[in-house]
Structures are given as C-alpha cells and as structure tokens.
C-alpha positions in Angstrom: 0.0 0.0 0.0 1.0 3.3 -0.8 2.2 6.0 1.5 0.7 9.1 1.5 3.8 12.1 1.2 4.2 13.9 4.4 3.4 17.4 2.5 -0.7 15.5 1.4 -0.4 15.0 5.3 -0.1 18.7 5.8 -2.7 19.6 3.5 -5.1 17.2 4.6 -4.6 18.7 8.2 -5.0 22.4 7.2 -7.8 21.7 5.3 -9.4 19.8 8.3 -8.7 22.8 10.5 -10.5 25.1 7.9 -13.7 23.0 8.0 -13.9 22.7 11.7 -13.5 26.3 12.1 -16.1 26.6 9.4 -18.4 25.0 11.0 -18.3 26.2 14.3 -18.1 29.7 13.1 -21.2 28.9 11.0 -23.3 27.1 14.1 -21.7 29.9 16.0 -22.9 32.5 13.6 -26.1 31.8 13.3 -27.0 31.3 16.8 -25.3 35.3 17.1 -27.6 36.4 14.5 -30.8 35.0 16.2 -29.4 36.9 18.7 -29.5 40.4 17.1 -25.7 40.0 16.2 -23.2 40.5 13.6 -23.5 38.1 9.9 -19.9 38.3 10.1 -19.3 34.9 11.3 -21.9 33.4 8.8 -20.1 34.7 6.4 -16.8 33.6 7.8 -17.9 29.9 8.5 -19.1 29.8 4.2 -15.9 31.3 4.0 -13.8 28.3 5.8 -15.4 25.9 4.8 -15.2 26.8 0.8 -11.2 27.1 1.4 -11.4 23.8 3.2 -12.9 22.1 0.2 -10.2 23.9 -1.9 -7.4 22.9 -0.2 -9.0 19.2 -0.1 -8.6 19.8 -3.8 -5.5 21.2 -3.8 -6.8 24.4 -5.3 -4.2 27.6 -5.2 -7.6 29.5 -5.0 -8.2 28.6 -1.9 -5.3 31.2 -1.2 -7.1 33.8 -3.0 -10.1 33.1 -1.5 -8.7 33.4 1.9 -6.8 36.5 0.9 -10.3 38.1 0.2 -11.7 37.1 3.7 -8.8 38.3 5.4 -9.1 41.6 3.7 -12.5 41.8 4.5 -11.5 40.8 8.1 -8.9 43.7 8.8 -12.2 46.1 7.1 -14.9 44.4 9.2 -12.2 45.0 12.4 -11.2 48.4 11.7 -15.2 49.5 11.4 -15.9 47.6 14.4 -13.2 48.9 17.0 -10.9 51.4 15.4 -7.3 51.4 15.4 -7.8 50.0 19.0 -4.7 47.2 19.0 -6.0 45.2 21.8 -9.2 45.3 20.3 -8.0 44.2 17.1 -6.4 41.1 18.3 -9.2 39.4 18.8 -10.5 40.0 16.0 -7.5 38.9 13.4 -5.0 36.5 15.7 -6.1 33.5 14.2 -7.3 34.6 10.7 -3.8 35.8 10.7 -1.7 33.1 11.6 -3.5 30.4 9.6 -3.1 32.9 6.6 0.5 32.7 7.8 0.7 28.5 7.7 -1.0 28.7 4.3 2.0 30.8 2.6 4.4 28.5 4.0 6.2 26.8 1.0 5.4 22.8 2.2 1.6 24.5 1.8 1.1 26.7 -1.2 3.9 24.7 -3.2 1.6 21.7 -3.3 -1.3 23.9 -4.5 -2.4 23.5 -8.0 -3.5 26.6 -11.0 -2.3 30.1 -10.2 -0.2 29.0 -7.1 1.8 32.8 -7.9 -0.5 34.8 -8.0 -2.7 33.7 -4.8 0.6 33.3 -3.0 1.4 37.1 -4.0 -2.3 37.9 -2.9 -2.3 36.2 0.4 1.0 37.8 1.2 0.4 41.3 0.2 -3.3 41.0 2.6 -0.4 39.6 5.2 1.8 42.9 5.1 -1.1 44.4 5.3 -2.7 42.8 8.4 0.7 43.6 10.5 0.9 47.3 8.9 -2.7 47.6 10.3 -1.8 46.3 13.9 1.7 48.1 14.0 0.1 51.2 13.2 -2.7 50.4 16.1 0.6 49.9 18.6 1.5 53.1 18.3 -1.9 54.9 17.7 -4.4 54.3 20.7 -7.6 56.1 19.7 -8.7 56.0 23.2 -5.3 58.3 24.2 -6.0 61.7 25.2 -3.1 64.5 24.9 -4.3 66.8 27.6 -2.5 70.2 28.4 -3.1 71.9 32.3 -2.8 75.8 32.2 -1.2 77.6 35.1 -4.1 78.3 36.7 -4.8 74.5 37.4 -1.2 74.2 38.1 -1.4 76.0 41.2 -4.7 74.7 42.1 -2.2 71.4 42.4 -0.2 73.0 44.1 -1.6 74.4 46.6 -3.7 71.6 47.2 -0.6 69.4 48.0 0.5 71.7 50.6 -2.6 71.3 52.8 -0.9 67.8 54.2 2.9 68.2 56.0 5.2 69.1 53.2 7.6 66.2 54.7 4.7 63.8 54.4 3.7 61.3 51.9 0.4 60.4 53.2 -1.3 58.4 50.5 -0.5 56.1 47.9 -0.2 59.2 45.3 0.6 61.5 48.3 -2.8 63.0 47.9 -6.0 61.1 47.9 -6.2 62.9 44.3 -2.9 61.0 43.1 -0.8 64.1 42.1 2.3 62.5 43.3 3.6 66.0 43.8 5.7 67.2 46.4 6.5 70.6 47.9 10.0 69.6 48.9 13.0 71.7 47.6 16.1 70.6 49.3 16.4 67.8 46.1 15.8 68.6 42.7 17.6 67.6 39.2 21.0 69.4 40.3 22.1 67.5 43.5 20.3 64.6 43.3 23.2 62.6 41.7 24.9 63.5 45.2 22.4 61.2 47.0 24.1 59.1 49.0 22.4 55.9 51.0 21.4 56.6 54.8 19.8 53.0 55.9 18.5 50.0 54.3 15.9 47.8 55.8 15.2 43.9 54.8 11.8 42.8 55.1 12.8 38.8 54.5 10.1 38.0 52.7 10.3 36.3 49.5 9.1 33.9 47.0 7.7 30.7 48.7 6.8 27.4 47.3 3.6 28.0 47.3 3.7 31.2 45.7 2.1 31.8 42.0 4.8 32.5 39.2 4.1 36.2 39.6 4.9 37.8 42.9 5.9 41.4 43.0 7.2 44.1 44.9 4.9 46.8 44.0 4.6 49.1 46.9 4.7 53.0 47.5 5.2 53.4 51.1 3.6 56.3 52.9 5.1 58.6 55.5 3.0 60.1 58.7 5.4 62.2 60.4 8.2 60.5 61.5 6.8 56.9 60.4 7.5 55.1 57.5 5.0 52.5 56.6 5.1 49.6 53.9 3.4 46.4 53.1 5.2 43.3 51.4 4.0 41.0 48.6 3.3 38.7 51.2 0.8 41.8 53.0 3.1 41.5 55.6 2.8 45.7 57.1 6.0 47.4 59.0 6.2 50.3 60.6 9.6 51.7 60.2 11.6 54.7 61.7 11.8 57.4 59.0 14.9 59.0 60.2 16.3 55.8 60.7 15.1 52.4 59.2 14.2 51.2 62.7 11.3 48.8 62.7 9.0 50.0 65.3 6.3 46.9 64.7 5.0 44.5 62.1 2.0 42.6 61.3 1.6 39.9 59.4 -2.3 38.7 58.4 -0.9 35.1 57.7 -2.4 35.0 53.8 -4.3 32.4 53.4 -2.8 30.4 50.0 -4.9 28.8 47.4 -3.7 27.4 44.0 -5.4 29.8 42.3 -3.6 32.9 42.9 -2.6 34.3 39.6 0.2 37.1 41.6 0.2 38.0 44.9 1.1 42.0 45.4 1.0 44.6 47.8 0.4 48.0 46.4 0.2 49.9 49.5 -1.8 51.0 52.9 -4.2 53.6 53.3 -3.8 56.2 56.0 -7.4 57.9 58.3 -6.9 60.0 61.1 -9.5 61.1 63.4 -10.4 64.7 64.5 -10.3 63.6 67.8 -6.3 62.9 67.1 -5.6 66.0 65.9 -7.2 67.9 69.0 -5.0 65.4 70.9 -1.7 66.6 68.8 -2.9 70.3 69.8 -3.3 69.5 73.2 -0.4 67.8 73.4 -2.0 64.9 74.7 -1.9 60.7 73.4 -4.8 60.5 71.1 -7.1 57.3 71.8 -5.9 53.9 70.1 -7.0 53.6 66.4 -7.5 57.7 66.0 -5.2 56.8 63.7 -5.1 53.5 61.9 -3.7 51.9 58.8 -6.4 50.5 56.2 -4.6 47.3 54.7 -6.4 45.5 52.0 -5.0 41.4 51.5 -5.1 39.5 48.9 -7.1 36.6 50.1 -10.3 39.0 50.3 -9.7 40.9 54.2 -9.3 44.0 54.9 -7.8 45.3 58.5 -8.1 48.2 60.3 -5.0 49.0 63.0 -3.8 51.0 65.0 -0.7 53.4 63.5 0.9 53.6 66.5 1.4 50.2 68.2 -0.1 48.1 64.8 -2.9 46.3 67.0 -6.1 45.5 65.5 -9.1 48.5 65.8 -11.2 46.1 68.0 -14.3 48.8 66.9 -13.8 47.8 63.2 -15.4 44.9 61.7 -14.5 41.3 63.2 -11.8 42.7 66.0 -10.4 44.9 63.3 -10.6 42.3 60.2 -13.1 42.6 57.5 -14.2 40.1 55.4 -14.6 41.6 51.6 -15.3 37.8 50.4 -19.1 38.3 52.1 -22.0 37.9 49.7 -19.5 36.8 47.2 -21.1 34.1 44.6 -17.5 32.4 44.8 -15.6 32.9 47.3 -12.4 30.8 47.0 -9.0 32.7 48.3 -7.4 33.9 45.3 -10.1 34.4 42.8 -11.1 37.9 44.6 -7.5 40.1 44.9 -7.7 43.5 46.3 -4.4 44.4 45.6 -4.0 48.7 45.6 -4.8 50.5 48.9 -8.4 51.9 49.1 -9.3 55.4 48.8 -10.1 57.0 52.6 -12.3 59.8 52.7 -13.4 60.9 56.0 -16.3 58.6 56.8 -15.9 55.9 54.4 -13.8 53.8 52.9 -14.1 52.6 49.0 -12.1 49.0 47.9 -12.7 47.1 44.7 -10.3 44.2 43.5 -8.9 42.3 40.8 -10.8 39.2 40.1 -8.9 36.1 38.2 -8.4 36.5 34.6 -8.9 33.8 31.9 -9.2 30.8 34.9 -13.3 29.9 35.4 -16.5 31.5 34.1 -17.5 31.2 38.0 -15.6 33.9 39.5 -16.8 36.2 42.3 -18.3 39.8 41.6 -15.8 43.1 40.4 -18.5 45.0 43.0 -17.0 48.2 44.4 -17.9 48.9 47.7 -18.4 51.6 50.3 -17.7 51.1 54.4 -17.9 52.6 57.2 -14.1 53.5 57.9 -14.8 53.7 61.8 -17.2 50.5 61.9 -16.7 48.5 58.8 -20.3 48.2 57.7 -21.7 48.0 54.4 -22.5 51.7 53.5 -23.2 51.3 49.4 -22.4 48.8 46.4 -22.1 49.1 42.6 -22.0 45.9 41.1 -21.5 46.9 37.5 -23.0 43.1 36.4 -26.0 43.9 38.2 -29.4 45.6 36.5 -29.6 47.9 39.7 -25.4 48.5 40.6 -26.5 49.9 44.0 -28.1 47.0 45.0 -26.9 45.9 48.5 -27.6 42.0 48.5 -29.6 40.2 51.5 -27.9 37.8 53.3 -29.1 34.8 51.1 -28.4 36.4 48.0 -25.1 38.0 46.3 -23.2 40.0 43.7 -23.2 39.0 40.5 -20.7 36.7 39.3 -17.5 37.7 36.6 -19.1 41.4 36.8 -16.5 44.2 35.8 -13.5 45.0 38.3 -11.3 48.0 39.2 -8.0 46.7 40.5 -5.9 49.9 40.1 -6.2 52.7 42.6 -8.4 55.4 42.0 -8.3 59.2 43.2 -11.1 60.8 45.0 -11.9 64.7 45.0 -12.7 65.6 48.2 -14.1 69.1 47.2 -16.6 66.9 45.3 -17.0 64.2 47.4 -16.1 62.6 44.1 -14.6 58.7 43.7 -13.1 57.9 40.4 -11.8 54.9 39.3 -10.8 52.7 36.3 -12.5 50.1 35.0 -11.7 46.8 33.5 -13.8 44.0 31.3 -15.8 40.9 32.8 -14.3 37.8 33.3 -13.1 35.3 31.2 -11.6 38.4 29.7 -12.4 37.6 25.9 -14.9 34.7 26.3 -18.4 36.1 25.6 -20.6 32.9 25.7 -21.7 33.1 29.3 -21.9 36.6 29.7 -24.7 38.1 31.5 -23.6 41.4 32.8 -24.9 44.5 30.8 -22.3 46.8 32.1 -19.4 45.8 29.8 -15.3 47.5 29.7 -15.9 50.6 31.0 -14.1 54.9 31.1 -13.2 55.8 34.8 -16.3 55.7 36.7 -17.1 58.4 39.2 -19.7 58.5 41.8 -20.2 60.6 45.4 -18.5 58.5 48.3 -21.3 59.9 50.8 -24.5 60.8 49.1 -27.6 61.8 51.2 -29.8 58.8 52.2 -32.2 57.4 49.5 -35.8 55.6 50.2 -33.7 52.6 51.2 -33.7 50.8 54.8 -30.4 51.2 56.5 -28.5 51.7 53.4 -27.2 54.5 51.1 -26.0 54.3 47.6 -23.8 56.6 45.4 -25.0 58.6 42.4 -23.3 58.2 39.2 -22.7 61.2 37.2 -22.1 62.3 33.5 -18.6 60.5 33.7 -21.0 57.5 32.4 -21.0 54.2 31.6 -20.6 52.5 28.2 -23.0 49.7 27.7 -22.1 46.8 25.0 -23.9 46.8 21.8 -25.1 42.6 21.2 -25.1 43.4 18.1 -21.6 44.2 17.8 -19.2 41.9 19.0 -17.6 43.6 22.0 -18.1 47.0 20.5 -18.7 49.5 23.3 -20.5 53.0 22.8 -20.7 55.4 25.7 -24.2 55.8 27.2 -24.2 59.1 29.2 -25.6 58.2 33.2 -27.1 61.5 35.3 -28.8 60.3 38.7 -29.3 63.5 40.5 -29.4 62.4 45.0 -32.4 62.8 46.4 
C-alpha cells in the first residue's frame, strides 16, 4: 500500500482545520444572528469551509479566497473597533496566523493553478494585516493629549501643601494622586549626590507555594516621623523614618490557594481622626486607632489598626478584620484580589479588587464597595454586572458573578466628594458565551462616596454622574459605545 507524502499529510490537516472552524463559526454564527448580532461569522464559517474544500482539492484558490476574507476581516475589524490594537487582536489572531501557515512553501507549493498569483495575494493582505496592527501599537484612539494651564497648576499646588510638606500620606501622596511634592532641598542638580542613609530587609520572599508572579509593588507612605510599607506577602511594617528602625510589624498570615494568579501589595491607606488632631494640639496621646492603617490582603480581608502600636481597631469589623469575600457568589482565596490600597475619605472607605483573569466562568463579583471607615459596615455597592449596581444583596443572595472590576487605585476629590476609578472587562476576559452582565469594559467611573440617604432601609447608595458608563452593543461583537448616566441624589 501506498504512503501518502508527508506534505498531502499537511494539507489534509490544514484543510481539516479550515472546515472545523467553518463550522463552528457557521453554528456559532447563526445562533449570534438570532441573537441580534453581527453576519460576520456566517459569512466567515461559508468562508472556511469553501477554502477547506479547496485545499481538499489542492486548489491555489483557496489562497485567493482566503486573501479576500482576510481583507475583508482587517475592514470588518477596523469598522468595528478602530485602530484599537488590543481590540483588534481578537479580532484577526487566528485569521492571521493560519493565513501565515497557508503561505508557508510545504503549503502553497503543493497547491495547483495560479499558485503565484494567490501566493502574491495572500502575502500582500499579510503585510497588510501587520501594517494595520503596528500602526494600532502606536496609535491608541482612546489616548487623550491633555494640556493643564497655570491656573490648574497652582490649584495642584496648593492643594498638596494642605498635608505636612515632609509627608507622603497616601498612595499618590494626595488622595487625588498628584504624586507632587512641595520639597525643595532635592531637585535635578544635586540629586546625583544622594548618598544611602539605611536600608531595611523585610525577609520575605518567594515561597513554594507562591504563584509564578509575585511582586514588589509598593509605594510606602510617610505620617510624620513613620515610614510605613506592606510586602508582597501583606506583611505591614512600621519603620523609623529617620532611621530604618522597625518599630512593629504585622503579618495577616495569607491564606494560599492554587489559584492565585500574583500576589502583590500596592500599598496602605492612611485615616486620622479629628479627635487625634485635637489630641496633637493639646499635646495629649490620642485614643488607640484615631489613627489607623487601612490594609487590603489578597485573600479578600481588609484590616483596620492601630498606626501607633499596629494592634487591631477592635471597633472595626470582626476585632479589626473585614471580610470583603461576604455575599460573594464564589468565594475561594485567590479568585477575589484586592491588591491597591483603598481610597479613605473621611467617613468611608471605598475597595474594589482584581478578580482572576482567563481561569473559570464562575468567579466572584468586580463590585465596588463603600464602608464605614470607623465601623466596617456596608455603606453602598455598585455591582457593575447587576441591572440595579446599588443593590446591596440580602444575606441569602449575592453580587453578580464575573461582573466588571477595578483593581488599580483610584483618586477621589474631596471638594466633590467625588470617587473615580478605572474600570476593567468581565471575566473570562475575551470569552463572551456566558456573559450576563450589561455593564461591559468601561471609562473611569465616578460617583459621590457619601451621598444623602435614598428611600432605602439602613443603606445609602452613590449617584453616578455624567462620567457614564458604556453599555455593549449585542449586536456588535464587544463593540462599546458610551451611554451618558445623570442620577441626581435625592
């Protein structure tokens, strides 16, 4: 019996590929378009499965073909998203590189009538496909150039200088996240003459039952003459400024689960008390926790403590701990991550999370919530996933699962009483099939931390404003077109 040439092997393979694809871009397609979506992928399941019956044949025009659909993909794309790379890649990755395999020589070479000039087709619609995303590298649409006159300058300025000029109080200094400082004695002339006054060692590195990615991502913060900084590990010191002496630690013992994706520590958040500040002025100790460290962990706690002696705020939540994993619809350690220190206003405190990328279509809720920064309690919730965000779920109900998340800190305005923060997708982050949420990737969302109390028992909720939310299109395959939000409180 005769043995088939490795190169018919090849062929044979490819042009299996193509007709599976076909037809689950077909079935796919047409179960979209029920749906009020896109004929795109009816069109792109003919497509396939023509080219799959060409290269069966051995037919150089299956090259041509697929040149034309590939053409029409980067068009389709480009209408769909804009020059939006991340976007795009969704969109073209695979149309691309199986383009790619059919240009190969042990591929076209074996094709039959007008190998040259499909080959020369295919290939040009190739250059074109990476000019397209090269160009989208370097061209975010969604990039704004913005320019500050010196008016707005100053209003930074000045606003920096409320805290103590040697202090660093929050994770961008200011709950806004200028990042600016008033100091003077350093600046781009001597600060090559910087020589090193202490060094500290935390000892706490990568264990075996660590993910692959754990980093050191923190900005300390500085409260007169303390220095204080959280570990990968959320392990919190308290440090000497002047010195590098520790002055006390605590460790929340994280609890480990398989399914961390990174553990990090961002930072701490910083509240002080009036009461503390009367005590400064009359020179009298302040009560323990009129000052206290907010420290978010990765395995879904929060802790309150005390900045002076690091003891838990036994007022706060569970003896100072709070459990962010309540009303959860999954609550495994791990799959809920708030990583970045939570913006402290002076009555509440606001903390959202990561939530696992790419690892379950079960994952718990992206909800950002509101507490009480003396007590811990519930104040407000937006659940992005959920029909009503503000909804605050009984005790035998929850958020809603693989809803939106904001894992990076925000900035609050405290002139406004104003919360913003940046938004990311749903999880699975590209998988579509199970979603339910109609809040999809989203602008920075703003709201008021402390709005006046709605018709709600024992509850109140935040009022979006015109910053807005973008709701996805179904018809439009992860398109996303802003929808302008004004609730007014009541």
């Amino acid at each position: 019996m005769e043995k088939k040439h490795p190169s018919s092997i090849l062929i044979l393979l490819t042009a299996l590929f193509a007709a599976l694809s076909g037809v689950y871009l077909l079935v796919g397609g047409i179960w979209l378009t029920k749906l009020g979506g896109s004929f795109y992928y009816i069109v792109a399941g003919v497509v396939m499965l023509i080219t799959a019956w060409l290269l069966y044949r051995r037919r150089a025009t299956a090259l041509l073909l697929y040149a034309l659909f590939l053409l029409g993909t980067v068009i389709w794309a480009l209408w769909e998203v804009g020059p939006d790379f991340w976007a795009l890649t969704p969109r073209l990755d695979v149309t691309f590189f199986f383009g790619l395999w059919m240009v190969l020589p042990f591929i076209y070479r074996k094709l039959v009538a007008g190998g040259k000039l499909a080959y020369g087709a295919l290939s040009a619609v190739l250059v074109l496909t990476v000019a397209v995303l090269a160009y989208a590298v370097f061209n975010d649409p969604q990039e704004i150039h913005g320019t500050l006159d010196p008016a707005q300058t100053q209003a930074v300025v000045d606003q920096a200088a409320q805290a103590d000029a040697a202090d660093w109080p929050a994770y961008g200094r200011t709950q806004e996240g200028t990042r600016y400082s008033p100091l003077k004695q350093i600046n781009d002339k001597n600060v090559a003459q910087l020589k090193e006054a202490w060094t500290f060692r935390t000892g706490d590195l990568k264990t075996e039952n660590d993910p692959g990615e754990i980093t050191n991502e923190v900005t300390p913060i500085k409260i007169r003459d303390t220095l204080y900084l959280c570990t990968a590990h959320q392990k919190l010191f308290a440090l000497d400024a002047a010195t590098g002496k520790e002055k006390w630690q605590f460790d929340p013992q994280l609890k480990y689960n398989s399914t961390f994706q990174h553990i990090t520590c961002r930072g701490v958040s910083y509240h002080e008390t009036p009461a503390a500040a009367q005590a400064d002025a009359n020179h009298t100790p302040a009560a323990q926790c009129a000052r206290r460290i907010i420290m978010p962990v990765n395995d879904g706690r929060l802790f309150a403590l005390d900045a002076e002696t690091g003891k838990r705020c036994a007022d706060f939540a569970d003896n100072g701990e709070l459990n962010l994993q309540s009303n959860m619809p999954h609550a495994t350690p791990g799959h809920y991550e708030p990583t970045s220190p939570p913006v402290v206003t002076d009555k509440v405190i606001v903390i959202a999370g990561a939530v696992t990328d790419n690892y379950s279509n079960r994952e718990p809720s992206g909800v950002i919530r509101g507490f009480d920064v003396n007590s811990g309690k519930l104040l407000w919730a937006f659940d992005p996933g959920s029909a009503d965000p503000n909804k605050i779920p009984a005790d035998e109900h929850h958020f809603v699962p693989n809803s939106p998340n904001s894992w990076a800190p925000a900035a609050y305005d405290a002139k406004l009483d104003m919360v913003y923060l940046p938004m990311g997708v749903s999880t699975p982050d590209i998988w579509a099939a199970t979603a339910r949420r109609k809040w999809s990737a989203t602008p920075p969302v703003c709201w008021r931390c402390t709005p006046a109390p709605v018709n709600w028992p024992g509850s109140t909720r935040p009022c979006t404003t015109t910053c807005g939310t973008w709701i996805s299109q179904p018809s439009r395959r992860w398109r996303i077109s802003p929808v302008k939000t004004a609730r007014k409180c009541r």
